[in-house]
N, C-alpha and C positions, 0 to 999 in steps of 0.2 A: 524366693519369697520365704520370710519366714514364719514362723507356725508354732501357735498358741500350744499350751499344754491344755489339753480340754481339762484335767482334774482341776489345775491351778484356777482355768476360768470359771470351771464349776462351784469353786471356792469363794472365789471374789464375787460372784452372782449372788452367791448364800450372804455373803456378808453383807453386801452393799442391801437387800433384801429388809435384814434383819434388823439395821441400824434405825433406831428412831429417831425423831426429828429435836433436835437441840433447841428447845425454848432460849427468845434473846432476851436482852434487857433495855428497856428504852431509855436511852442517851437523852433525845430531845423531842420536846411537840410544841410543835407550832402550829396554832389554830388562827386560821384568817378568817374572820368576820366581815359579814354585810349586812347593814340594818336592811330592811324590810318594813316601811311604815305600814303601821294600823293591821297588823296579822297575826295571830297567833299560829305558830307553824308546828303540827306532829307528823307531819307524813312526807317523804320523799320518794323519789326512785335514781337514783344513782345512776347512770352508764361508764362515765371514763370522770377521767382528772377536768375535763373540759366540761363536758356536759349534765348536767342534770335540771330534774323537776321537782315544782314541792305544792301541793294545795293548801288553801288557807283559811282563817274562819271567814271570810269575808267573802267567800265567791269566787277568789282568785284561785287562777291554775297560772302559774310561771315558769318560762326556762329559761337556761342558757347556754351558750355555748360555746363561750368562752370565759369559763372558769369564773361565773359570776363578776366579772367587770360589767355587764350588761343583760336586761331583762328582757324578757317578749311576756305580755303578762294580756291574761283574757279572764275578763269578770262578768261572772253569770250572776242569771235574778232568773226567778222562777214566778211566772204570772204577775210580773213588773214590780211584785214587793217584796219577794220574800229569798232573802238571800241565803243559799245555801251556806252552810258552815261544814268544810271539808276536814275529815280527821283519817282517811284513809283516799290513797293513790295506788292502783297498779298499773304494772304495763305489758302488755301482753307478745309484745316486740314489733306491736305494728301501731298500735293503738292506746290511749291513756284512758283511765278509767277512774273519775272520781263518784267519790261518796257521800254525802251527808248524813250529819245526825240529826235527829229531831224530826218531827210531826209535819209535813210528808217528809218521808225517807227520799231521796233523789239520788239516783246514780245516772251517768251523766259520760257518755263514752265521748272522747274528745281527741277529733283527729282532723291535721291542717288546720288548725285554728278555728275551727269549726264543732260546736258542741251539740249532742242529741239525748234526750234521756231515754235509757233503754229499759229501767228499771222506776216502778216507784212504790210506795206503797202509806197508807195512812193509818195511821193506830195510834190511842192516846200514849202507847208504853212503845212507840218505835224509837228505836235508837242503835242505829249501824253504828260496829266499833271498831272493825277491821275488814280490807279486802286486799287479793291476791290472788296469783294465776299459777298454777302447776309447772310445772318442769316443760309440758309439752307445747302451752300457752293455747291448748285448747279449751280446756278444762279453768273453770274458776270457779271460786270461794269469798262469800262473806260470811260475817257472822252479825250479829246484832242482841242487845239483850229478848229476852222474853217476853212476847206477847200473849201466850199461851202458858202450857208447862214444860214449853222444851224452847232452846234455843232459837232465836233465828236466823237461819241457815240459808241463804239464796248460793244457787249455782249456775253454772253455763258451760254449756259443751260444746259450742261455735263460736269461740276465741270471744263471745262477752255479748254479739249479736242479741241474744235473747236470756233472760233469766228466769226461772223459777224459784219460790218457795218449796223446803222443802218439809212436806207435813210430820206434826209433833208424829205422828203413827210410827214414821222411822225413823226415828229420833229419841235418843235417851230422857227419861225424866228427870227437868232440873231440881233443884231445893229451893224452896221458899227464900228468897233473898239473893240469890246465887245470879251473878249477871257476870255482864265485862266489862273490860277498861278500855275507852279509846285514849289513850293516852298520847302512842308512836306507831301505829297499826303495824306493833307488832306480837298481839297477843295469838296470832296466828300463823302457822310456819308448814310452808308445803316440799316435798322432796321425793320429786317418783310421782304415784298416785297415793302416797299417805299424805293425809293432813292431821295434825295437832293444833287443838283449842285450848288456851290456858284460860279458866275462869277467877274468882274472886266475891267478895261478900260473904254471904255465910258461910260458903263453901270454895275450900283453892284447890279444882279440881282440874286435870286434861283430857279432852276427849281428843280421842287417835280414832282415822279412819283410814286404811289401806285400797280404799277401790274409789275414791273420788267421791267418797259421802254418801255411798249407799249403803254402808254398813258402819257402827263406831262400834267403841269400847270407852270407858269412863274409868281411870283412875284415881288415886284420891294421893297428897302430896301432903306435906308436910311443914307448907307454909300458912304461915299467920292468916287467922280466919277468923269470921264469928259475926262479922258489921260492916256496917258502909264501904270504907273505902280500905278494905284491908283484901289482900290478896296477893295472885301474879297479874304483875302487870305485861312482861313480856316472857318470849320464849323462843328458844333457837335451839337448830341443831347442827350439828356439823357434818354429821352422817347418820343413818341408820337406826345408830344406836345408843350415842353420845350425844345428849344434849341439855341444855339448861335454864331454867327459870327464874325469874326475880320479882321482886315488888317491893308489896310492903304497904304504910299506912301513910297515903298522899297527904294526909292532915296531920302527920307527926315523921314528918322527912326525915328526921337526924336518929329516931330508932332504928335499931337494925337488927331485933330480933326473928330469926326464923322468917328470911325475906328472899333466900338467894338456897337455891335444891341443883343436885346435879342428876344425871337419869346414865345407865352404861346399857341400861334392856329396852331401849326404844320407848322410852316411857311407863312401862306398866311399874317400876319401883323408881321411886327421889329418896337423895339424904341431901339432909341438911349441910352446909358449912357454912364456916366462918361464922358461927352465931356471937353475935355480941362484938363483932370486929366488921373494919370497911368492906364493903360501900355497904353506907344505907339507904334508906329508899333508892329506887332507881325506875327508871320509866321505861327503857328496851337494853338488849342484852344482843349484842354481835358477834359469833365467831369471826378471826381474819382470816380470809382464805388463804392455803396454804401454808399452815400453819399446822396441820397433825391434829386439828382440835385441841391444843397446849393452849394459844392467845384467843382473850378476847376482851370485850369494851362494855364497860356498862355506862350511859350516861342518865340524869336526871335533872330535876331542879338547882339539884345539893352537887352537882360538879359531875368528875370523868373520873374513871378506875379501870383498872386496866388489872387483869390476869396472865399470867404463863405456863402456870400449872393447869391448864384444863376449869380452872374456874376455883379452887380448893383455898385460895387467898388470894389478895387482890391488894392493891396499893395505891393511891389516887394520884392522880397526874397532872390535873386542873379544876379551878374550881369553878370554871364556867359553867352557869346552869345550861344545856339544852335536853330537847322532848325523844330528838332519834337522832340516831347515829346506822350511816350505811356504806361498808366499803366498797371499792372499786378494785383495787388489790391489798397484799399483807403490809404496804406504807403508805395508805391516803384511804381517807373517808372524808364523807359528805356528814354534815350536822344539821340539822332545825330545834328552832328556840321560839323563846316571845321575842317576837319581832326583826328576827334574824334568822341568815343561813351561815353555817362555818364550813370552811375546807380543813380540814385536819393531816399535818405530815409527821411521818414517825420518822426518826432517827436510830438506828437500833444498832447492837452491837451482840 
């Protein structure tokens, strides 16, 4: 038998170690589309090439599962008139969990085709904008604008069973103006027991919490602020410490000043890039897995762009408008639009 030089091995361990991950360039995208009558879609959850889910403003929860050739679709009404309008989906791995926005709040746990609401709540300023489940999928997170002077915050520690509010007491105070976007729920991004909040309006702020929302911290970013609908609308991270934000001003799409921040310290500092260059506005922001945190996806109204540097430029790929973008691995993602869902394949070299 023969036998390693352990130095040599010791060598090529250090190396292989060391090497960083070679950003590719995309050859080709091909997006398949499927209309989706009478729905405005921002939210999905993704599982494989084959499967996934998306809620809709109309009540609808649908899936498939076969690659969207075919739907199974279930439409709620709440007290026989009033139809929820979903802008946020999660899934906790056993269970689906939609959201509504507007006056009553309705969350809505939905499993075997069968739907309950576990959550509600009524206020003239309700408006849930994102939900999501932890790492452990015990543990979940919404957020919603401000009915008080802090955010609103519902959570659950028995996979979504039960939810509480949690009181402005432990909760940072917002600024007058300062809300969220439901845009692609994903202004909310969980990893571990941390969670990060990206705000908007007069202020484009991140609140991080590291123990599940019983404690935060508030930063303050570097994106476009001051009014309505200027802000971040999404935010991802890829690890720990690496990650990034986008937006901008939904009523002036083709601007792109000070709309897209990258973070290296877990959030507590953003810099700006690409100011005054692509993509502008934009509605959610994907790292691809596997990728080193080098690639990722911004999509909006105004089309797809696509990064390999960690986010620092970007290049646009397609000019289909959709709301979110969700991968499965680092050459296919799931899409939602108005009135559509896309399968996305990369080509890469």
């Amino acid at each position: 038998m023969s036998r390693i030089n352990p130095f040599i091995f010791g060598f090529l361990f250090l190396i292989s170690c060391t090497q960083e991950y070679q950003p590719r360039k995309i050859e080709k995208v091909t997006i398949t589309t499927h209309k989706i009558d009478s729905s405005s879609i921002r939210t999905l959850v993704a599982i494989d090439n084959e499967n996934m889910s998306f809620a809709g403003s109309l009540g609808n929860f649908s899936t498939t599962s076969n690659g969207g050739k075919t739907w199974s679709t279930l439409t709620l009404k709440y007290q026989d008139s009033i139809v929820p309008h979903f802008r946020s989906l999660a899934f906790n791995g056993h269970d689906y969990f939609a959201l509504s926005i507007g006056n009553p709040a309705l969350l809505y746990k939905i499993s075997e085709d069968k739907a309950t609401i576990v959550y509600s709540e009524s206020h003239e300023n309700v408006f849930y904008d994102a939900l999501t489940f932890f790492d452990d999928n015990r543990h979940g997170i919404a957020v919603g604008d401000p009915t008080e002077n802090c955010a609103s915050i519902i959570i659950t520690a028995d996979s979504g069973e039960t939810w509480q509010k949690i009181p402005c007491d432990n909760l940072p105070e917002i600024a007058q103006g300062e809300a969220f976007f439901a845009a692609s729920n994903t202004n909310i991004k969980t990893m571990g027991s941390t969670v990060w909040i990206a705000s908007g309006g007069t202020k484009a702020r991140v609140l991080k919490s590291t123990n599940f929302g019983k404690s935060w911290q508030v930063y303050n970013t570097p994106i476009a602020q001051g009014n309505g609908p200027q802000g971040i609308y999404s935010i991802d991270f890829y690890d720990e410490n690496n990650g990034f934000i986008i937006g901008g001003n939904y009523e002036k799409p083709t601007e792109n000043n000070a709309n897209k921040a990258l973070t290296t310290d877990g959030g507590k500092t953003w810099q700006l890039v690409g100011i005054n260059t692509t993509p502008n506005y934009k509605s959610c922001v994907q790292y691809l897995p596997n990728t080193g945190g080098k690639e990722l996806f911004v999509v909006g109204k105004t089309g797809i762009s696509f990064s390999n540097d960690g986010g620092k430029t970007f290049s646009d790929v397609s000019k289909d408008g959709f709301y979110a973008i969700q991968f499965v691995d680092e050459n296919t993602a799931w899409l939602t639009g108005h009135k559509k869902v896309g399968k996305m394949s990369l080509q890469k070299k």
